[in-house]
Backbone bond lengths (Angstrom), bond angles and torsions (degrees), N, CA, C in turn:
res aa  C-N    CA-C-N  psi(-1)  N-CA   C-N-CA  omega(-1)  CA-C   N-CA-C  phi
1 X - - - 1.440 - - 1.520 107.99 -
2 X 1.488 109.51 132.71 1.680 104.98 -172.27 1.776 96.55 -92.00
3 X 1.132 110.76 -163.57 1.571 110.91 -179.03 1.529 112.94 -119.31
4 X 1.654 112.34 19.95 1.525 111.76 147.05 1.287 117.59 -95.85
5 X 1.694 117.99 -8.38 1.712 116.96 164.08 1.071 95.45 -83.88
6 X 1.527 137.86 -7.88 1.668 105.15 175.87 1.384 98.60 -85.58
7 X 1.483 143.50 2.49 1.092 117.19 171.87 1.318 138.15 -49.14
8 X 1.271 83.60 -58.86 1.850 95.33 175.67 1.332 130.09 -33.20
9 X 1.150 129.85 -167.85 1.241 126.54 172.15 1.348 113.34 -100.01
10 X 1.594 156.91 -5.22 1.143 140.35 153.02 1.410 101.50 -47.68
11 X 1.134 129.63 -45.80 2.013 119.31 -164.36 1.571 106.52 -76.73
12 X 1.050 122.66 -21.42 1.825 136.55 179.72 1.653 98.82 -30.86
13 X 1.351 99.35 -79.84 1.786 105.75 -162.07 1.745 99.10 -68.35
14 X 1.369 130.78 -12.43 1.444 101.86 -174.23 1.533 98.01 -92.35
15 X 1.237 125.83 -37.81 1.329 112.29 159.27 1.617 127.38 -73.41
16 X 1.143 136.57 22.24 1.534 154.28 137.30 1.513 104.27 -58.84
17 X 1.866 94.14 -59.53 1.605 85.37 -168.78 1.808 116.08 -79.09
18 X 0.972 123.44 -37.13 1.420 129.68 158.89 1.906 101.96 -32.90
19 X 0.786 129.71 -46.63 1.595 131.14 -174.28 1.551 94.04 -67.48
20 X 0.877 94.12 -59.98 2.016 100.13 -154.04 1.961 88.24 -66.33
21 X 1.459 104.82 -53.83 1.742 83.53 175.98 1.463 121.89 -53.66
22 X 1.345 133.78 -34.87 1.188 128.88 169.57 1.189 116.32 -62.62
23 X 1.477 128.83 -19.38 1.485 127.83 -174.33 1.766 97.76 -83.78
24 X 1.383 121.13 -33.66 1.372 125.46 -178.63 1.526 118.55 -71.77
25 X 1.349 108.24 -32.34 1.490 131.13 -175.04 1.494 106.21 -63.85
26 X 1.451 105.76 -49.55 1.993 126.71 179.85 1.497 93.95 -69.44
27 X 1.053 140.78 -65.74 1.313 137.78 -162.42 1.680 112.71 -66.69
28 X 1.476 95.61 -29.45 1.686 90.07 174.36 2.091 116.62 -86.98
29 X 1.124 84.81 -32.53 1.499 91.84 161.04 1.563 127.35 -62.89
30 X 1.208 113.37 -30.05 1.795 124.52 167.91 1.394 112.69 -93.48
31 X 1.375 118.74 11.42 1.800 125.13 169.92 1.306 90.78 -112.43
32 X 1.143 134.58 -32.34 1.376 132.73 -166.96 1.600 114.00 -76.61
33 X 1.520 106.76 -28.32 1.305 117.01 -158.95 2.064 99.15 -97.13
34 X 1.273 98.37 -33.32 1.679 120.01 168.90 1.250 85.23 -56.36
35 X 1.289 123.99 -88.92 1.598 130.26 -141.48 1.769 95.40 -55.94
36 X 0.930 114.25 -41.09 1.742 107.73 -179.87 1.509 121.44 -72.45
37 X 1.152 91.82 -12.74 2.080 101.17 -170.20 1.405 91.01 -89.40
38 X 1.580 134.86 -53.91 1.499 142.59 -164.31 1.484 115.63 -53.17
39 X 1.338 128.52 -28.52 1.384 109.32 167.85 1.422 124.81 -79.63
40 X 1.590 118.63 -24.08 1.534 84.25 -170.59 1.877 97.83 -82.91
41 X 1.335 122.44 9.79 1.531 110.30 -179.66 1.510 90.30 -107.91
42 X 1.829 138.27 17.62 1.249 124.44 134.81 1.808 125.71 -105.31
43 X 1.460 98.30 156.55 1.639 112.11 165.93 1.882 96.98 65.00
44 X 1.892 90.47 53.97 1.310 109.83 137.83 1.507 145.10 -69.05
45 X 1.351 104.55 -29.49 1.538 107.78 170.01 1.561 106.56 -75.43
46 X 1.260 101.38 -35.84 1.713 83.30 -175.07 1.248 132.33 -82.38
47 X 1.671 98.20 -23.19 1.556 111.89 175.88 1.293 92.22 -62.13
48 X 1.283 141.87 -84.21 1.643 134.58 -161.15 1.750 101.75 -40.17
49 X 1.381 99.99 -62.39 2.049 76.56 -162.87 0.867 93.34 -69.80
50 X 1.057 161.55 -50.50 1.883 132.76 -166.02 1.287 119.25 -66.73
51 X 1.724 129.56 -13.37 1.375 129.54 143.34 1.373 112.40 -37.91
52 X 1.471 99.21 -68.91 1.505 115.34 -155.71 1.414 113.57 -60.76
53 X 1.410 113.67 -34.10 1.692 144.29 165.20 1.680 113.83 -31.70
54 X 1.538 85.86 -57.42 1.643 104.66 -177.81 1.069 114.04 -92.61
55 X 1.512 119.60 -7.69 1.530 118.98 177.51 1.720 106.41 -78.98
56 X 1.488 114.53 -47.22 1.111 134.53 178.89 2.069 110.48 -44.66
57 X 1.552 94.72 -57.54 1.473 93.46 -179.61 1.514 133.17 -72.57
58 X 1.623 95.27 -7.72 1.529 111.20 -174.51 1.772 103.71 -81.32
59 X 1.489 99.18 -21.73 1.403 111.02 -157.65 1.613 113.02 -92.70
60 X 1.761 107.06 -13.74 1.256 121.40 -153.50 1.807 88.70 -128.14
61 X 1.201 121.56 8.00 1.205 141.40 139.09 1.991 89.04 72.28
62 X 1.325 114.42 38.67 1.445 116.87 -175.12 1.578 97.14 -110.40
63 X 2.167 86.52 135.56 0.973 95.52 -177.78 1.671 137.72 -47.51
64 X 1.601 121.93 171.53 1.684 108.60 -163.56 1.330 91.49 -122.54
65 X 1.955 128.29 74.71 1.210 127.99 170.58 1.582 85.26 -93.60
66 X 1.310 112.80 -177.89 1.074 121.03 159.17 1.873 126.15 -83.25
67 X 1.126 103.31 -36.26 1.690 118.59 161.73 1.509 101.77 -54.64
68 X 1.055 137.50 -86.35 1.314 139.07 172.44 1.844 119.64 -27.32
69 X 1.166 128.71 -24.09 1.520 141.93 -152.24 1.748 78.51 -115.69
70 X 1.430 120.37 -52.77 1.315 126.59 -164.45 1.504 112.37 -49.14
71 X 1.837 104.28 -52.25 1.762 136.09 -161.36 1.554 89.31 -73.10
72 X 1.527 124.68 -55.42 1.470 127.70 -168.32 1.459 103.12 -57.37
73 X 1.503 120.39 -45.74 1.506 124.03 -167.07 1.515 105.11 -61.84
74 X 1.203 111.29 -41.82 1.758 130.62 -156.01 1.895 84.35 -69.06
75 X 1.889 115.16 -36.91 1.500 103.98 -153.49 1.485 85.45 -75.42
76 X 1.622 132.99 -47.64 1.572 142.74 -124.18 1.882 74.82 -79.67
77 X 1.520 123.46 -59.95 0.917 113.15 -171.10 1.471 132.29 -73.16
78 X 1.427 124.77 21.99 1.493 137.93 129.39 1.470 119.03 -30.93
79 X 1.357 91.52 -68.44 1.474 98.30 -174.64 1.382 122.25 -89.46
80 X 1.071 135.06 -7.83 1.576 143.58 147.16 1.458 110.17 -33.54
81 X 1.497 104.91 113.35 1.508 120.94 166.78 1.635 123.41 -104.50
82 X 1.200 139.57 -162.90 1.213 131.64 -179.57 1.715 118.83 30.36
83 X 1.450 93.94 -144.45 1.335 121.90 165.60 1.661 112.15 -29.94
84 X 1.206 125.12 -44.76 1.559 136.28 -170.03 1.350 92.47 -65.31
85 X 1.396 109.24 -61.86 1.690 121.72 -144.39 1.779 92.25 -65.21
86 X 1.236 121.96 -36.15 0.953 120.75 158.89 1.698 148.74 -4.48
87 X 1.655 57.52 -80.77 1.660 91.06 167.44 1.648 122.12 -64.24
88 X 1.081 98.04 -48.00 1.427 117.19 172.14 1.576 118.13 -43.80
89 X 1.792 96.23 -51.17 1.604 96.60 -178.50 2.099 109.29 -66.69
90 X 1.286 108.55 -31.61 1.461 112.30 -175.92 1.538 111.93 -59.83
91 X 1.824 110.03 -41.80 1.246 106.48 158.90 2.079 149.66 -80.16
92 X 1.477 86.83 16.28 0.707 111.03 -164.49 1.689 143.64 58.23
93 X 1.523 96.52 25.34 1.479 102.62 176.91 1.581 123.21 -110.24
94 X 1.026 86.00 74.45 1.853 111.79 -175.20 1.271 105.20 -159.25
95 X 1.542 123.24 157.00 1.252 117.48 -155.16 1.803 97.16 -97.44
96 X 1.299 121.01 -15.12 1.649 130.74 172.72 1.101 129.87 -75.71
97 X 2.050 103.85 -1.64 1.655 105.10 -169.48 1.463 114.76 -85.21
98 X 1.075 115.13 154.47 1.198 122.85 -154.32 1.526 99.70 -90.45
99 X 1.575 127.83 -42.73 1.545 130.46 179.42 1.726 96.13 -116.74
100 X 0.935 101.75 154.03 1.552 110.08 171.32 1.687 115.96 -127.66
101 X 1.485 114.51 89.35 1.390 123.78 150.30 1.319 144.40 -60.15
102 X 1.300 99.74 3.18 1.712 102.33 -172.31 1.714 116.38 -53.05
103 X 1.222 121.67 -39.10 1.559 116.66 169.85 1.588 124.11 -36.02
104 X 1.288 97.37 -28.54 1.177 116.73 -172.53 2.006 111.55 -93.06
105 X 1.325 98.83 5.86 1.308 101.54 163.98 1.502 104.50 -130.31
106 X 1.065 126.07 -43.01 2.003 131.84 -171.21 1.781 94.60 -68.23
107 X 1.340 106.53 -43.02 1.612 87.41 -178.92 1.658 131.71 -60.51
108 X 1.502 95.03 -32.59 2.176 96.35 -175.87 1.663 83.39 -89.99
109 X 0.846 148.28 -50.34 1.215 135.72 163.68 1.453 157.02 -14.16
110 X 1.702 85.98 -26.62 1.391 100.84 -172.61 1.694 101.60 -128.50
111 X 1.949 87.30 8.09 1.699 95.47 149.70 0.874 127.10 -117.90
112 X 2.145 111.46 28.19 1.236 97.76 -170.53 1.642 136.11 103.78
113 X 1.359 91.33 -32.46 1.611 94.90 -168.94 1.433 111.58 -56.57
114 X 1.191 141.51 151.77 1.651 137.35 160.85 1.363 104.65 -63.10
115 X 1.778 99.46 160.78 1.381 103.50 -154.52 1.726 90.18 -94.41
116 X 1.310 128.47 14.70 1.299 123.03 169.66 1.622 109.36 -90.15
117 X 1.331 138.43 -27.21 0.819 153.26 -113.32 2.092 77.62 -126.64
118 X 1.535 108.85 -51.99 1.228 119.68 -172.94 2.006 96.80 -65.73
119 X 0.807 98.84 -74.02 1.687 120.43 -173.31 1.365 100.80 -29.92
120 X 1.611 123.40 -35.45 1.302 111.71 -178.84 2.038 111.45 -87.88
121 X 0.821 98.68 -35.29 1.716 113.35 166.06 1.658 98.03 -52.95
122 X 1.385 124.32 -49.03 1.744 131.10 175.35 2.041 109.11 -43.04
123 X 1.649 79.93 -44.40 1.398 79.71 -147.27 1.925 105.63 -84.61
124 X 1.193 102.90 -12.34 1.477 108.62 153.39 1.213 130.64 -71.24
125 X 1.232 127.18 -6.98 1.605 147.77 -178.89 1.118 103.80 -84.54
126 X 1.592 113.53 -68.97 1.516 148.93 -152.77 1.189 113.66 -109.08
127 X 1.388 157.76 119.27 1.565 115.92 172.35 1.395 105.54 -108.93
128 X 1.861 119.11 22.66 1.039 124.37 -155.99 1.481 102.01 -107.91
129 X 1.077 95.37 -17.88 2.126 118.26 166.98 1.894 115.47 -64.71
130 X 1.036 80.64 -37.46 1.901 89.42 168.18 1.315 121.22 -78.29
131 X 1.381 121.17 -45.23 1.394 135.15 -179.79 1.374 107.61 -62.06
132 X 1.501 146.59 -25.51 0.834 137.99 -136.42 2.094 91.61 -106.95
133 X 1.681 108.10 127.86 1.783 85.96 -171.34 2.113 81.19 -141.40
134 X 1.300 106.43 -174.24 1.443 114.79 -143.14 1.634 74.70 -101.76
135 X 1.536 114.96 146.75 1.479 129.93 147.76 1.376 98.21 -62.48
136 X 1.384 121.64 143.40 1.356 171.00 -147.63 1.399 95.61 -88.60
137 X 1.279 144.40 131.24 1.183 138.72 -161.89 1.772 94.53 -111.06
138 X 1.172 145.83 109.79 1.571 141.04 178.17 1.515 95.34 -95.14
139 X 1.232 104.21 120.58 1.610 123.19 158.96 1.983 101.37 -64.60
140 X 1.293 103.23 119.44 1.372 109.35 -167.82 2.074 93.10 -85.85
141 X 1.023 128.60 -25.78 1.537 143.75 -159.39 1.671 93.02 -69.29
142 X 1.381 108.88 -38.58 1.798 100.55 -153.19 1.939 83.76 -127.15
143 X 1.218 121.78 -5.85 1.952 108.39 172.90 1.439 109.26 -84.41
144 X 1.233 94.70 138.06 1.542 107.66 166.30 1.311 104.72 -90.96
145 X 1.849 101.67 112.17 2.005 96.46 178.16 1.117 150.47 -84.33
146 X 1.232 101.34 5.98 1.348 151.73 -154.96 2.044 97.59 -88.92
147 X 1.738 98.00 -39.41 1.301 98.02 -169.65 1.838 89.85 -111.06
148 X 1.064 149.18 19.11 1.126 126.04 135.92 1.467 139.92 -89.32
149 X 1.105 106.48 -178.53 1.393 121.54 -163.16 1.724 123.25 -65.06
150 X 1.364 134.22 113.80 1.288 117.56 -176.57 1.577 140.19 -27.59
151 X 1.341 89.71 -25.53 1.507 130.03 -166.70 1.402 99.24 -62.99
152 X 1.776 97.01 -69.15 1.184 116.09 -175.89 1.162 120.10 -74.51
153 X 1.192 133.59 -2.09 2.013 140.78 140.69 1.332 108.29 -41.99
154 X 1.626 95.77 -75.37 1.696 93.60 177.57 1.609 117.53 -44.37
155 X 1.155 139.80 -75.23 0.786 131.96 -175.13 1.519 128.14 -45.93
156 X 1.409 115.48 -5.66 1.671 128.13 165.48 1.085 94.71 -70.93
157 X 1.577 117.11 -42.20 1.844 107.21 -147.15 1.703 101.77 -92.98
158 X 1.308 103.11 -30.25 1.652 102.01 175.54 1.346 110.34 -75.62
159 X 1.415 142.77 -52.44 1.242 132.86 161.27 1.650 117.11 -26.50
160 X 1.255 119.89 -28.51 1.782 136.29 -171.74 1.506 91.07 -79.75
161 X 1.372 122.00 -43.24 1.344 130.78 -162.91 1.665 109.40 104.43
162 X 1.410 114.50 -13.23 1.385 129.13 -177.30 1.311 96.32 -65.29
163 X 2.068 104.67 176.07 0.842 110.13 -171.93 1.411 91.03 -173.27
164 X 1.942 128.01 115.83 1.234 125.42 146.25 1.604 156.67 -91.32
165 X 1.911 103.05 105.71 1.316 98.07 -146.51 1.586 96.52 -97.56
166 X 1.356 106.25 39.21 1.950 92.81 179.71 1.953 89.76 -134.75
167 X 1.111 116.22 11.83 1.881 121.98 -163.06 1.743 87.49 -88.99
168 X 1.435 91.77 120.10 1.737 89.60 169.12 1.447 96.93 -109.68
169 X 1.643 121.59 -24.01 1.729 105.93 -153.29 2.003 81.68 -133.72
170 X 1.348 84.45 163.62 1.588 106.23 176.93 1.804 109.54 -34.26
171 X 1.421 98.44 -48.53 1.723 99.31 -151.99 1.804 92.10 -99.65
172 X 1.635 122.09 8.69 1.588 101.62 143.55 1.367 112.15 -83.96
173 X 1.600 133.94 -5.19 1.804 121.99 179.22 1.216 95.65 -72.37
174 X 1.743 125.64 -34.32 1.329 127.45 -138.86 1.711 88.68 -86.90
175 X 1.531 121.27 -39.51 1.517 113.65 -178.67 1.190 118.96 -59.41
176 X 1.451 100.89 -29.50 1.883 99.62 -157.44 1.714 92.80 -80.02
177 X 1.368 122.00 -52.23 1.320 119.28 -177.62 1.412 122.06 -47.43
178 X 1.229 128.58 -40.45 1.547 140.58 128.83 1.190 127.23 -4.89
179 X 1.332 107.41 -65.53 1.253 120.79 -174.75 1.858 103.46 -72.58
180 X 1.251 110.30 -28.29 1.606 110.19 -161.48 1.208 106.93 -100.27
181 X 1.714 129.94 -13.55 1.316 142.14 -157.05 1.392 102.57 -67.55
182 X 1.401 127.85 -39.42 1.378 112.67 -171.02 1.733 115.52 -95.96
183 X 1.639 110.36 -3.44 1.742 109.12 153.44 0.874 102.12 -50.33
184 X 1.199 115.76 -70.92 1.587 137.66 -153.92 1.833 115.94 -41.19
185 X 1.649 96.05 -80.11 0.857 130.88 173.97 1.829 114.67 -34.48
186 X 1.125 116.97 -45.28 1.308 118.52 160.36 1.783 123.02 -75.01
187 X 1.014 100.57 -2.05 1.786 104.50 178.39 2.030 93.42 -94.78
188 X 1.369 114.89 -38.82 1.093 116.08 -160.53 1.466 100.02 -76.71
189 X 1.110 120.60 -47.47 1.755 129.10 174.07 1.716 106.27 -38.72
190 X 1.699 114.09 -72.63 1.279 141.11 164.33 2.011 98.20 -25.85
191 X 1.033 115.44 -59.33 1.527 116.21 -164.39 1.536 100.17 -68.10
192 X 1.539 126.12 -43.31 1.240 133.76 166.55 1.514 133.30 -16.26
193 X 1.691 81.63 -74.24 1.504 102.85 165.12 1.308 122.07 -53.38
């Protein structure tokens, strides 16, 4: 076939469809490449504490039953606040959780497995274990506060444990944080070290 019989219209739709498959081909190749890029930028909270989890027990030289890995998890997540405590309640090691998965972390665990390796086994269970990622840490020394977000006031002042109940407009969060930056600010230096 030369390419003045493809003029016509019999050749139209097979090169229509040749287009549109290449348009399907590109689009499945850029879902493919998404879907592979998205885990390691999900199930940050859990990857760290269950690092840190297993870093702790390796270090404290306690045995790796699963009962034992279970009792330690149940203590670490006492003290888990935010984002962690979170986590904690999804796995059920808090005394308010509603399902309790922990087997499903003390068992590959106490063979060892990495806690990335666990987190993705989590996140097929749960998918609420993946979703969960760390507030944004703002260096208060070099932000102008003036240009963030209300949101992100509060969350300065609740992280402090503070709390402003007389702030009607943006630039009373911006005083009080001001006013509190150098308590603060010296506990955070101090914790550093």
């Amino acid at each position: 076939m030369t390419s003045s019989a493809c003029a016509d219209s019999r050749c139209r739709p097979s090169s229509m469809l040749r287009a549109e498959l290449v348009k399907w081909l590109g689009l499945g190749l850029l879902w493919a490449l998404s879907v592979r890029a998205a885990p390691e930028a999900e199930c940050e909270v859990c990857k760290e504490f269950l690092h840190r989890f297993y870093q702790s027990i390796l270090e404290g030289n306690i045995d790796f039953t699963p009962a034992t890995i279970e009792r330690e998890l149940i203590n670490t997540c006492r003290d888990a606040t935010g984002k962690e405590n979170r986590l904690c309640y999804y796995l059920g090691a808090t005394n308010d959780a509603a399902t309790k998965i922990l087997s499903e972390v003390t068992r590959p665990m106490s063979a060892h497995v990495p806690a990335q390796k666990i987190c993705d086994k989590l996140r097929k269970i749960d998918l609420q274990i993946c979703e969960l990622k760390y507030d944004k840490i703002i260096d208060l020394n070099s932000v102008d506060l003036a240009k963030l977000k209300v949101a992100d006031l509060k969350k300065i002042l609740d992280r402090w444990g503070e709390a402003c109940i007389a702030c009607i407009e943006k630039t009373d969060y911006v005083l009080l944080i001001k006013e509190l930056i150098p308590k603060y600010a010296v506990k955070s230096q101090k914790a550093d070290l």
